[in-house]
Each structure stands twice: as C-alpha cells, then as structure tokens.
C-alpha positions in Angstrom: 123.7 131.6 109.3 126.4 130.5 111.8 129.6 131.4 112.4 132.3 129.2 110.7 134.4 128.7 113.7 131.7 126.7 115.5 131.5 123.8 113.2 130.7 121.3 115.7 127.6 123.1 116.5 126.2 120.9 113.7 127.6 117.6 115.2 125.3 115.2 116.6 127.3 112.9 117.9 128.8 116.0 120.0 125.6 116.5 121.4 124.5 113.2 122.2 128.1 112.5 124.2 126.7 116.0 126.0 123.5 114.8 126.5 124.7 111.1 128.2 127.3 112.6 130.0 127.5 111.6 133.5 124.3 109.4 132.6 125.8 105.4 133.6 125.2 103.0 131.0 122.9 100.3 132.5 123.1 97.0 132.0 121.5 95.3 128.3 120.6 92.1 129.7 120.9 91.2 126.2 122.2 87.6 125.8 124.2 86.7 122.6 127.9 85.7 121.7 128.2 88.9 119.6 128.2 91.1 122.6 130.4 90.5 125.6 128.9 91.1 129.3 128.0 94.7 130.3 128.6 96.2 126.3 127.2 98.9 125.9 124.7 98.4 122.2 125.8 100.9 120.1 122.8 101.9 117.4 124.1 105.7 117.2 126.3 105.7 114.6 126.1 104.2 111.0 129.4 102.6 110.7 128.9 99.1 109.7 130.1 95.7 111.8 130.5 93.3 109.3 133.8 93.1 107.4 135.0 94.2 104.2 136.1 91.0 101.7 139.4 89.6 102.8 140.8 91.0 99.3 140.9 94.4 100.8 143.7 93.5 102.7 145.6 91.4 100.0 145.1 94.4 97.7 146.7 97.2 99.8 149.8 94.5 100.8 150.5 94.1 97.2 150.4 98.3 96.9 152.8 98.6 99.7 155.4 100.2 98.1 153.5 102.8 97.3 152.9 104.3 100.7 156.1 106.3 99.7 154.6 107.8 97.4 152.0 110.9 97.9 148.4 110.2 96.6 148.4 111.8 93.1 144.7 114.2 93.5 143.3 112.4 90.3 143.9 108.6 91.3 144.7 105.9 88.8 143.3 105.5 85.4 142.4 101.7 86.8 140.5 103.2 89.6 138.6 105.6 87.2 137.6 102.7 84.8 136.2 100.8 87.4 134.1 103.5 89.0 132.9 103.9 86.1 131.7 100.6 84.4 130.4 99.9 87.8 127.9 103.4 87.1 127.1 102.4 83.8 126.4 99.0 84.5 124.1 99.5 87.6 122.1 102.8 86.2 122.3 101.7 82.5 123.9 104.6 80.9 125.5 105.1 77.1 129.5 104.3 76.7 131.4 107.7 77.3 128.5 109.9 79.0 131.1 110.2 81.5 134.5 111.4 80.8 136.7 110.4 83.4 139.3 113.4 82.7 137.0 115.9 83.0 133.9 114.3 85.2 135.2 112.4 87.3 137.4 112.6 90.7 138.7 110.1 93.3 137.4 111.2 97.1 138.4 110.1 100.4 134.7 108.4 100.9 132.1 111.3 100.4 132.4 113.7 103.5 135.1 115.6 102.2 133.5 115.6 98.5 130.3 117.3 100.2 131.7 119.5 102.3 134.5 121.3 99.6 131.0 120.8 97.1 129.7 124.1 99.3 132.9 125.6 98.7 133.2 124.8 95.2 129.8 126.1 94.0 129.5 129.6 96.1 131.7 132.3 95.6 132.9 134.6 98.6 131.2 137.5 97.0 128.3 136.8 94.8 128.3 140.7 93.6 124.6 140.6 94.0 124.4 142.2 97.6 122.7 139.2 98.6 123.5 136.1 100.5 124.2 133.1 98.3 121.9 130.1 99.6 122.3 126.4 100.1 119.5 124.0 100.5 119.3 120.8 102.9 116.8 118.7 103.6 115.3 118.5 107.4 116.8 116.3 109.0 120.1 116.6 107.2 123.5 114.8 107.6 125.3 117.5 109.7 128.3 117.9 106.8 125.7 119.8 105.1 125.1 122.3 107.6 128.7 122.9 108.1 129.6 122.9 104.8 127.1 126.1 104.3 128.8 128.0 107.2 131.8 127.2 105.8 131.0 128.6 102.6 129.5 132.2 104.7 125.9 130.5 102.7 122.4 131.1 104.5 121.8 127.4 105.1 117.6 126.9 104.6 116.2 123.5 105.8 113.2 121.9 103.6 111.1 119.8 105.6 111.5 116.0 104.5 108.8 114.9 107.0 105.8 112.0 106.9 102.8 114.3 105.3 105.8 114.8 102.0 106.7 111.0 102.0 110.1 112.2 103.8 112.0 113.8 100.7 112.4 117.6 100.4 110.2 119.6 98.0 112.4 122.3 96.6 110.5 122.9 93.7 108.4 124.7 96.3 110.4 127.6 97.5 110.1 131.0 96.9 111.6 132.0 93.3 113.5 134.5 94.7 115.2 132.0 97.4 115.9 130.2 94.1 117.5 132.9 92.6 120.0 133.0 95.7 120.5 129.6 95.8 123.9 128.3 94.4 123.9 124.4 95.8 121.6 122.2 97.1 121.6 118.7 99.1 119.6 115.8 98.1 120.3 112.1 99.6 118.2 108.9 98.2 118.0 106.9 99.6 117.6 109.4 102.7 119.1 109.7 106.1 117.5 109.0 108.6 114.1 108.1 107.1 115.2 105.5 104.3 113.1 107.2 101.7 113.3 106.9 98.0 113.1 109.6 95.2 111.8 108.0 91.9 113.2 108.8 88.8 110.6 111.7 87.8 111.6 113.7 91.6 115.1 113.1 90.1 114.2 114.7 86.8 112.9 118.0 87.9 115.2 118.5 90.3 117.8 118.7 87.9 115.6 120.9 85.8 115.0 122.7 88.4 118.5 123.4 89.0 119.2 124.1 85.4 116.4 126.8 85.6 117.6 128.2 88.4 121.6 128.0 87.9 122.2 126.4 91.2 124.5 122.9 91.3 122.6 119.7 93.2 124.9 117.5 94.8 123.4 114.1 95.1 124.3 112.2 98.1 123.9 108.7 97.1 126.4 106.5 99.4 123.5 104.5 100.7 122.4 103.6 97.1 123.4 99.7 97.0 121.4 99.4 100.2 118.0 98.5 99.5 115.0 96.7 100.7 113.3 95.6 97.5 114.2 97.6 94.4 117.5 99.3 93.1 117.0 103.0 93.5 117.0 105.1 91.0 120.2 107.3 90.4 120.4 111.0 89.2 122.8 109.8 86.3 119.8 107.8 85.2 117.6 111.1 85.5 120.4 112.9 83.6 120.9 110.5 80.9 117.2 110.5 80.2 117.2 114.3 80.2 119.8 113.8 77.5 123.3 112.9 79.2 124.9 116.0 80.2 125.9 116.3 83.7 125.4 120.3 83.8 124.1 121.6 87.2 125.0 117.9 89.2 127.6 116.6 91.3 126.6 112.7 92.5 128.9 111.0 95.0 129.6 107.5 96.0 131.6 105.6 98.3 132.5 102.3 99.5 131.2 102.9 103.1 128.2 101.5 103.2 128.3 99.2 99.8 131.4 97.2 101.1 131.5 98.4 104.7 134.7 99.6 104.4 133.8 103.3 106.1 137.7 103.1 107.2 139.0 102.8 103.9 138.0 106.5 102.6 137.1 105.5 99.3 134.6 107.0 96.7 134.2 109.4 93.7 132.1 112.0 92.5 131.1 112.3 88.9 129.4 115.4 87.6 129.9 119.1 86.0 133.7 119.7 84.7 132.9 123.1 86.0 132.6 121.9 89.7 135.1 118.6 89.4 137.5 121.4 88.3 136.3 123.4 91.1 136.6 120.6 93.9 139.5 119.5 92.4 141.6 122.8 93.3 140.2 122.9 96.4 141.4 119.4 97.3 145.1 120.0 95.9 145.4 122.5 98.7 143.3 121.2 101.4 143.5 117.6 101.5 146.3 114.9 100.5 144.0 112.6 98.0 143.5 108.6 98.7 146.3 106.8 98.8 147.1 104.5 95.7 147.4 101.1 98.4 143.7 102.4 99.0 142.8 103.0 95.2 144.1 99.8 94.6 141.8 97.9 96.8 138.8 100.2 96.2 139.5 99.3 92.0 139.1 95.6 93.2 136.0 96.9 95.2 133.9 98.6 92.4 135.0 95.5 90.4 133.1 92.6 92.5 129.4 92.4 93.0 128.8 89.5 95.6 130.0 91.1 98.8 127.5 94.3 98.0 125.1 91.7 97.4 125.3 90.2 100.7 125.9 93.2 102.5 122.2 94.1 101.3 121.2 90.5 102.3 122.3 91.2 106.3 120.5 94.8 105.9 117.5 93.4 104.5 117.3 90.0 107.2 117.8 93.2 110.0 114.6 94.5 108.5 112.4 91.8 108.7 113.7 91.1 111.8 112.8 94.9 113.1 109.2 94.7 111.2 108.1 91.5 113.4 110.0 92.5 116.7 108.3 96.2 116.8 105.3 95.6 114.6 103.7 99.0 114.5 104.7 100.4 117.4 106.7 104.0 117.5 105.6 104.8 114.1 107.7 101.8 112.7 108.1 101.6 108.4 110.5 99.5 106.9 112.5 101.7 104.6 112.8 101.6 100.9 116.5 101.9 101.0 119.7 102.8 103.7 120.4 100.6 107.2 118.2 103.7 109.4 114.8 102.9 111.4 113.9 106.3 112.1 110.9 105.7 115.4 108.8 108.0 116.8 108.6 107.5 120.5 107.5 111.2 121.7 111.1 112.5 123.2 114.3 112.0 121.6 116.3 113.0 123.8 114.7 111.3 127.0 114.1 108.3 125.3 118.2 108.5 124.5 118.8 108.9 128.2 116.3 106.1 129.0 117.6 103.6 127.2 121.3 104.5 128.1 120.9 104.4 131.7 118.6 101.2 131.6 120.4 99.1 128.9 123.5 100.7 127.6 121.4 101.3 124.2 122.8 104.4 122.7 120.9 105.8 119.8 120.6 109.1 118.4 118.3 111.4 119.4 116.3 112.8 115.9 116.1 116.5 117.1 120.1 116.3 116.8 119.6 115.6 113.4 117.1 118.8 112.3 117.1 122.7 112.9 114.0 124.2 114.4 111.3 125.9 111.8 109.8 129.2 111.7 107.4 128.4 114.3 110.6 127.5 116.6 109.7 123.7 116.4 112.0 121.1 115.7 110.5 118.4 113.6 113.1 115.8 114.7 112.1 116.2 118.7 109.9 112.9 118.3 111.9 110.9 117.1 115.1 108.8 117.5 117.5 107.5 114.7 118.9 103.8 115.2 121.6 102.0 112.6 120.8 98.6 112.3 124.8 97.8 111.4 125.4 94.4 113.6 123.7 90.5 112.7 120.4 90.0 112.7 120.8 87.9 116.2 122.0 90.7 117.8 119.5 93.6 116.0 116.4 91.3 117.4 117.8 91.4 121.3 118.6 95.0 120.7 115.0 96.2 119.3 113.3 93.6 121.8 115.1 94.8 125.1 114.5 98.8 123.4 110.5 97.8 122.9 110.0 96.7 126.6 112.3 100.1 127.8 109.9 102.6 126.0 
C-alpha cells in the first residue's frame, strides 16, 4: 500500500528523467532523413510517429461549432453505434449482446477509464475489516498501481515473467487473497512483453472472477496491433461463456489502432453495474470527450484501412528488429503490441549507456515492476523499447543500440 498523495511514485517516465538527469545526450551517429543532426532517438515512450488519416482533421472542422458546447458524459448515439459494430464485427459477437444504454461508455482514450475502474469497483469501507485487493500483473502499466492507491486497495503484483509465457496466473493465488480481491488488471496483448492470452486464459479468468466476485478490467488498447493473428478479445471469451458481461470491464481506444494518442478517444463496454459506477465518477471528475472529437473518432471505428496499415509499419519494424538483433539480449518477436522488451543485464545502466553515447533513451524495465518477496525486481534486466518511428529509422536505431551494449 502507498500513500495516495504520492502518485507519481508509480511513474516511469518520472524516474527515468531522474535517472538521465544531468547525464548529456551523446551523439546517434545515426544517418537518415527522419532524424535531424544531434536528435536525440526517443524509444521510451509508446506514443506513435506516424499520423492519423487526414479525415481526422476534416471531421473535427466540420464539428466546430460544437466546441461551445460541453461534452455530454454519454457521447453521441453515432459514436456508440460505431464502437460497437466495430466489436461485433472484429470478435464475432450476436446483434444486441451489448446494450449501448447500459454497457457502454465514451472515454477520453483508456487511462482515465482504468484508473476511475479502481474507484468504481472498491468501496471505501468493505465492512469486512480487511483490505479490499487489486491485482496487476508484473510489470504493469503504472495507471494500475496508482489507481489501487487511489482506491486505499493493497495493490499485489503477479509475476508475468518468461518461465509463465509472460501473462499473470491469478487463478494461482491464495483463495483468501481472492476473497479480498475486488478488481483485477489484465492487458493482451501485454505491455511490455507483447504476449498473447488465448481464448481459454480468457475464459477462466472471467470464471474466475465470477467465482470470486471481483470485476476484471481488460486492457485491450494494443489489440489491432499484431504480428500474425488477431488476438482474441474477452468479449469473445464472454460471448462463449454465454454473453453476459457480469464481472468485466474491456477498454479500447484509438491510440495505438489509429495513432491518434492525442485525440483521447475510446470506450469501455462491460457490467451496467460498473459503467453505472464509472459513469458517476466521470460526471464529477472529468468533463467527457468532446463531440468535434466523437465526431472524428465515429469516422475512426468506421474505417479499416488505416488500422490495417498501421499494423503493416509495426509488423515491417519487427522483421526489421528480428534480423538487426538476431538472438542477442533475449530478443522474441511479440505476438501482439509495438514493445521489444530485451534483456541486457542492467536496465538502468544500460539506459544511461545508451543516452550518454547516442542519445537513445529507452526505458529502463525495473521502472516498470515492483520488487517481490524476496526483495527482487524482476524487471532489473531488462529494458523496454517502442518501436513507434519507420522501419528506416527502427533499423539505425536497434543497429547503433546493438554495437552500444
């Protein structure tokens, strides 16, 4: 547990500005027209370089008038309707399994849909005498973390290492941590490592949950980015569990599918319980998206081809990282997200390393995990880099990193 008012405790990027302060940035001696002389290479951060379709822009300019207007919380029927032929056509689901009154609610991307999910799902006093729970897997995106301190939660990090194919095992915990649990975390495909939960993890999770009265919240906004196969979705675990959304909450944004991260566009479907809960928590604490940005995300979740290109560049960036680093630092190309999570003995020197010598900043992989019983910190080896820019540009950047380390 940690004390609410120190939320950035759990922020990486924090850290890492700590940990390279004072540290020059050296020089890449990378050589292509994407990156101007003496740029730092920024791999830290998953915000993606390519542009969202030009339509984005026509889309809000023909919404202008509404910017005098504010954001009503549920968004616009349009908006629901696309969000949600775009789920049912890409995990297969029956007409109406989602109602969009009572299951469904506009978000600012996901961040602020995860965090208020902690909120939502554990009450201030559980009248047990005991402190309510929330689940994360280690590593974890830090909203997760600060969401359970938050929400006054003990926060308990399942390893999502290599010996458990990199996805937390919660069906292995303690009953009685189960009992105490009211939420849990689970991203697929994950971040950092890229992993992928089939459709049978999927399944008894949820049942798990259901067992166990706890809500999952099922961070899925790296879901159209994928190296091979479409991952599976927990609405297609749910439907084939018999359609009802009881004990879920899955989120989605346009971030990553349309790399619009500065839009602040996505949804959650799920529970009416929780949407209900979430939704009272937004009319007080946040302002809702604003219907120039529903408009363009409606015209978003209607087209396919810029997702499919999107995970076109991502996929070229993998092939590219596969033949430039081989098998060196532990290197895997993921099943799904835009993360190659390497393992090159020291984070954190190997951050400072790479900074001072080439202006490459990535992110240290401890900054990303919380130390285990034993005191250990599974993420010390390792180092997280976003493979966001062209494929010209990822091969200088992995080539000039390989000779560094």
């Amino acid at each position: 547990m940690t004390d609410r008012r120190d939320l950035q405790a759990f922020h990486p990027f924090g850290r890492l500005n700590s940990l390279l302060d004072g540290v020059p940035a050296g020089h890449s001696g990378i050589d292509v027209p994407e990156l101007a002389a003496g740029e730092p290479t920024l791999l830290s951060v998953g915000e993606p370089q390519n542009q969202p379709p030009a339509f984005v822009a026509e889309e809000i300019a023909r919404a202008a008038a509404d910017w005098s207007r504010y954001p009503p919380p549920r968004g616009t029927g349009a908006y629901a309707k696309a969000c949600l032929a775009w789920l049912t056509q890409r995990y297969g689901l029956s007409a109406g399994m989602i109602d969009p009154q009572r299951m469904f609610l506009p978000l600012a991307g996901t961040r602020e849909g995860l965090f208020f999910a902690a909120l939502a799902t554990t009450p201030a006093d559980p009248g047990t005498g005991e402190t309510p729970v929330i689940l994360m897997p280690n590593p974890f995106y830090h909203v997760y973390a600060g969401a359970a301190a938050a929400a006054g939660a003990e926060a308990i990090c399942v390893p999502a290492t290599r010996e458990n194919g990199f996805l937390p095992d919660y069906g292995a915990l303690p009953p009685e941590v189960l009992a105490r649990t009211t939420l849990c975390y689970y991203c697929s495909p994950a971040n950092p490592q890229g992993a992928v939960a089939s459709l049978a993890q999927l399944q008894d999770l949820i049942a798990l949950a259901r067992r166990y009265g706890f809500t999952v919240a099922f961070d899925e906004c790296y879901a159209e980015i994928y190296t091979e196969t479409p991952p599976p979705g927990a609405l297609e675990a749910a439907a084939a569990l018999g359609g009802t959304l009881d004990n879920m909450l899955v989120f989605h944004s346009l971030s990553k599918r349309s790399s619009a991260p500065g839009l602040r566009c996505g949804f959650v479907v799920g529970d009416p319980r929780q949407i209900r809960a979430i939704e009272g928590l937004l009319r007080v604490g946040s302002a809702g998206v604003p219907l120039p940005v529903i408009a363009a995300g409606t015209r978003l979740w209607q087209e396919e081809s810029h997702a499919k290109a999107n995970r076109a560049r991502y996929q070229a960036n993998f092939t590219v990282a596969e033949r430039v680093l081989g098998n060196r630092f532990g290197f895997r190309k993921p099943a799904g997200g835009f993360f190659l999570w390497l393992d090159v003995g020291d984070g954190e020197s190997a951050a400072v390393t790479l900074w001072r010598e080439a202006g490459i900043k990535v992110l240290p992989g401890a900054y990303m995990c919380a130390e285990d019983a034993a005191g250990d910190n599974p993420g010390t080896p390792y180092i997280r880099i976003a493979l966001v820019y062209d494929a010209a540009l990822t091969e200088a950047a992995l080539a000039r990193l390989g000779e560094i380390l």
